[in-house]
C-alpha angles and dihedrals in degrees: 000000000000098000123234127225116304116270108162121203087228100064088050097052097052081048097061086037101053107127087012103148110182116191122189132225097033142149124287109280132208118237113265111250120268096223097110081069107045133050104229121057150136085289084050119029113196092228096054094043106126090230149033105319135171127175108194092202128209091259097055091045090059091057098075100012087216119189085184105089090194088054085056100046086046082092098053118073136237096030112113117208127196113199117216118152089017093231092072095233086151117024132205113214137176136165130205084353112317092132125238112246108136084338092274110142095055124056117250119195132179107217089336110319125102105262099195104113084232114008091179110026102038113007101175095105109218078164123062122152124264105271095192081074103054122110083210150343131230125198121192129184134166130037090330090086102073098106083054116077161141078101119033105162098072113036132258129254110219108201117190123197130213108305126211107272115242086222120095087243138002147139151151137239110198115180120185136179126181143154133305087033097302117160133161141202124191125164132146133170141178146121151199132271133187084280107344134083145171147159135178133196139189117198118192127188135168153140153182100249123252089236130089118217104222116256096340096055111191132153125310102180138075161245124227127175130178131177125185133184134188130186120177137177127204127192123239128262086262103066128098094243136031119233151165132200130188141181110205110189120180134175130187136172130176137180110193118179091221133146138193084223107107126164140291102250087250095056080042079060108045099027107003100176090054125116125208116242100242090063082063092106090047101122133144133204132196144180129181121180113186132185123187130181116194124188127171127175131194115216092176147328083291117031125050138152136219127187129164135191123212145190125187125181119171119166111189127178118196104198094189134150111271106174128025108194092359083300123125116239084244084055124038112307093100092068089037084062089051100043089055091047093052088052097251095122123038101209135014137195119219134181113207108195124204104233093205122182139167123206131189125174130174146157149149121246141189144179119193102197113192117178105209114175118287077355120098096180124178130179128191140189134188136193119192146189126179139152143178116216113196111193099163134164134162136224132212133227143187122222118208126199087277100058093249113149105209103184106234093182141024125217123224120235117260105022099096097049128001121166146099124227116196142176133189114200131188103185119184126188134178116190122188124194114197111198109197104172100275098358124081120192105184109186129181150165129211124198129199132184118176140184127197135190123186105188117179131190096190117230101275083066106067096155089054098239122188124335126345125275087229129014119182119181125182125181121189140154140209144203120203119190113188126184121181128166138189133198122204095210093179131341081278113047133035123181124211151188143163148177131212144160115240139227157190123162119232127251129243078250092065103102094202089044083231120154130223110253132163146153124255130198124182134163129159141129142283124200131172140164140150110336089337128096132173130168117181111179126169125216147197134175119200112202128200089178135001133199132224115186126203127248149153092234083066093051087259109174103254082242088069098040100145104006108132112204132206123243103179119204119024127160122203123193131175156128135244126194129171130180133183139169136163107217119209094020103162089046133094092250114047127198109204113192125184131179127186115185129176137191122201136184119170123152122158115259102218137033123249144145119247139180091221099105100215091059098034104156110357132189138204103285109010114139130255129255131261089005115135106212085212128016119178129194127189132167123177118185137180119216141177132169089281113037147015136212119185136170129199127191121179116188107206107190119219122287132199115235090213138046106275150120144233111017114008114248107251088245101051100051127107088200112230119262149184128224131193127191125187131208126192115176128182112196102216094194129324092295091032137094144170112189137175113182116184113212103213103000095190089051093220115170117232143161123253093187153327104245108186094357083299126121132237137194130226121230110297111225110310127194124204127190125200158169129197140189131194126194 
């Protein structure tokens, strides 16, 4: 990898520590907040947040036990999710109509560090961090946001890992085995000491895939592992100043059997979790290494400051079939695999390219908070480094009347892609809430100045000699003012409403270099009392231009991999409404009911002609891709002292698979559905648990997308088996 700038852990390091003054054989000391880390707190409490805001707590992750992260947004609205492998190894993500694909139109942080393995220079995440880890998940949209970036239309996920118990030791074993070969291993333990903690986790995850390769048949699952480890030191209650520092270190690798070959619609009819042949080499690997130093100092009641430092490294190669007969998927290779499969050629020829690439991404980070008077102020800076290096080649292979690929010529590294995308960001941000009895104006500004490079050997210069054979370098900036306010009318019930310009920087891929901005309005309701809760909130986005970047996860033509495309104008309207209420509450037997509903209205506001193939020729009007105009979720659940059942149904409406309008075309419809998961826990004693969930209880069959015009399946019904101990 083309390495970036120095920026030497120890630096930073000396940076966060400066003042630090450890003594030892002190008194016990309380763990430092984690508040530096999360977005809701004791300084931002997620009823009184002047926007949309959802907290997925510890205990509501345990119900279902998800390691899907898309399973577990389904509840919060106003979060769109796209299925794909049905595992969730690589989720697509939006939020009031970003869109989803590879999550890269919202920001997505790990204990408050951007996760994307390039938020700038490559935003498209094929990484994203193992939910069925997390301790809890937060989820922001609306002005709020505006000490999130690098993306603020959308809204930001929060995701928090294990945290070091308080206790002086605990811990968890959780064992699972389903269907299709799936098993899980979770386990985690740690402690706290009089100034030391510490706490580490595996998680292990794997299967044996719900889709059947033709004739050869062969393993389309995968195997996923991830370790963390966290060590912190407080200082004693002597000391000037209070502080914290702690060392995170995580590690994760996967290997996941997965294509981007899905079915004609014909073979989706009559078998649709079958595989062709010719998609039997498809594998990707992965690997993500993280470390993260926190530190936060108190200087008083009223002033503290929190920095981190941060290093991610991820390497993933996709080996996936590229060309089928010497024919593109987007063309028709596709056809060319079913048409082998059904018997009607007797050889075929395929290239499977390794899609190589090498990511790096680090900063430094830091919040002042200073409490003065009716003032909660908080300033932030951000320094960041990230890059995409693409070293790509392909293979061929010939396949024989039994299925069997025999590779006939290797490709050499570096002549298919060769070429490093890079960005260099400084983001500022200053954040005033203005608290005036029952009335809270928060106001902020965000400021983003960002620098990218695109340099690109050509394919004949694998060794990279010598200058580029084309170097593109873009340089904007952008200032983003944001004003929200809430009312407490009464202890039950809080009105609210923001405004905010919106943001998200261009890729090196951009050819006009022109960022994403937009304006965004929301107001709405927010009502709670006893055991009931209900937040109704109405939004609009208002886009001056929007971005489409190009993937293969969309069906992109390898030719256009990376590109990101202008829209112009686009205009997003919607509603989001959630209820939820726990009947009975004070009984021996409980009845907890939640519903999650969103609106949405997006249609682009100008017409244009694009090379980006999902929006082709658009008109004035015409309505955007992979966005549900309503989506609903419910889940109803019965629970004593010993045991727990809860269902859970989510409705997805139809969505077109390119930009239209009226009726939706046969072939570029992801049909509407609705899913239903099931939970049963039996609380052993008080440590112990025996759990079945059921994925898809109803087993209906259903499509996730139409990559390359072909069509793919969701996860057919899946029953797990566990047990878990606590201790």
């Amino acid at each position: 990898m083309t390495q970036l700038s120095p920026m030497r852990l120890s630096l930073l390091a000396c940076a966060l520590t400066t003042a630090f003054n450890a003594q030892a054989n002190s008194p016990t000391q309380a763990p430092a907040k984690i508040e530096q880390i999360s977005i809701f707190g004791s300084k931002n409490p997620l009823d009184t947040t002047p926007g949309s805001a959802h907290q997925i707590t510890e205990a509501e992750l345990e119900t279902f036990k998800y390691s899907d992260i898309m399973r577990t947004l389904a509840s919060v609205p106003g979060v769109y999710i796209q299925e794909e492998d049905g595992y969730g190894l690589r989720p697509n993500i939006g939020m009031r109509g970003t869109g989803q694909n590879r999550s890269e139109k919202i920001t997505v942080m790990e204990d408050g560090v951007l996760a994307a393995p390039a938020p700038y220079a490559s935003p498209a995440a094929y990484y994203f961090p193992t939910s069925g880890r997390m301790q809890s998940v937060e989820i922001l949209k609306g002005s709020s946001t505006v000490k999130y970036g690098p993306r603020t239309t959308g809204g930001v996920i929060n995701m928090l890992s294990r945290q070091i118990p308080q206790e002086a030791l605990a811990g968890k074993i959780d064992l699972a085995l389903g269907q299709d070969g799936f098993g899980k291993l979770h386990t985690y333990a740690g402690g706290q000491g009089e100034r030391i903690g510490a706490v580490a986790e595996i998680y292990r995850y794997q299967a044996d895939g719900f889709r059947e390769i033709n004739t050869v048949g062969g393993d389309t699952g995968f195997t996923k592992n991830d370790a963390l480890a966290k060590v912190r030191v407080n200082t004693d209650s002597t000391a000037a100043y209070q502080q914290s520092l702690e060392l995170k270190l995580k590690f994760a690798d996967e290997t996941s059997n997965e294509t981007y070959m899905g079915l004609t619609n014909a073979d989706y009819q009559a078998s649709p979790y079958h595989r062709y042949s010719a998609s039997q080499k498809d594998q990707m690997t992965t690997e993500h290494k993280q470390v993260q130093l926190n530190h936060i100092i108190d200087f008083s009641d009223t002033l503290s400051l929190s920095s981190i430092g941060y290093y991610n490294d991820f390497h993933r190669n996709w080996y996936k079939a590229d060309k089928v007969g010497d024919e593109s998927l987007s063309g028709k290779g596709i056809q060319n695999a079913a048409d082998f499969d059904a018997g009607l050629l007797s050889e075929l020829e395929v290239n499977v390219k390794a899609n190589n690439r090498s990511y790096l991404a680090q900063g430094i980070q830091t919040e002042l908070n200073w409490l003065l008077g009716d003032h909660d102020l908080a300033f932030g800076l951000r320094y960041h480094e990230d890059e995409m290096d693409r070293y790509q080649w392909a293979d061929s292979y010939a396949m024989d009347a039994n299925s069997v690929m025999l590779r006939t010529k290797s490709g050499v590294p570096g002549t298919d892609s060769n070429r490093v995308d890079s960005a260099t960001a400084f983001a500022a941000y200053v954040q005033d809430k203005i608290s005036l009895d029952a009335l809270t104006i928060t106001a902020g500004m965000r400021w983003e100045d960002v620098e990218t490079q695109r340099r690109d050997w050509g394919k004949k210069n694998p060794g990279r000699e010598g200058h580029p054979d084309k170097q593109v370098e873009s340089q904007f900036n952008a200032l983003l003012p944001s004003l929200s306010a809430t009312y407490q009318i009464n202890e039950q019930v809080l009105i609210l409403g923001g405004v905010q310009k919106g943001f998200s920087p261009a890729a090196p891929g951009n050819a006009k270099g022109q960022e994403e901005q937009s304006w965004n309005y929301e107001a709405g309701v927010r009502y709670h009392q006893d055991a009931f809760n209900a937040e109704l909130i109405g939004f609009y986005s208002d886009y001056s231009n929007m971005h489409g970047n190009c993937t293969a996860a969309q069906g992109c033509d390898d030719t256009k991999l990376d590109n990101q495309y202008n829209a112009g104008e686009v205009e997003v309207k919607g509603l989001e409404l959630s209820l939820a209420h726990e009947f009975n509450r004070s009984g021996a037997m409980s009845f907890p009911v939640k519903l999650a509903y969103t609106y949405t209205d997006a249609e682009f506001g100008n017409s244009f002609e694009s090379e980006f193939e999902t929006w082709d020729k658009v008109e004035a009007g015409y309505k955007l891709t992979y966005l549900p105009e309503n989506q609903l979720y419910i889940s109803a659940g019965v629970q004593s002292q010993n045991w727990q059942v809860t269902v859970a149904a989510r409705y997805t409406d139809e969505m077109r698979t390119k930009a239209g309008a009226g009726a939706i075309p046969a072939d570029e419809v992801i049909e509407a559905k609705t899913l239903v998961d099931l939970s049963a826990r039996y609380f052993v004693t008080h440590s112990q648990e025996v759990y079945l969930t059921v994925d898809n209880l109803l087993d209906e069959t259903y499509m996730t997308t139409r990559v390359h015009g072909s069509i793919f399946a969701g996860k057919p019904q899946t029953v797990t088996l566990g047990y878990s101990y606590k201790f």
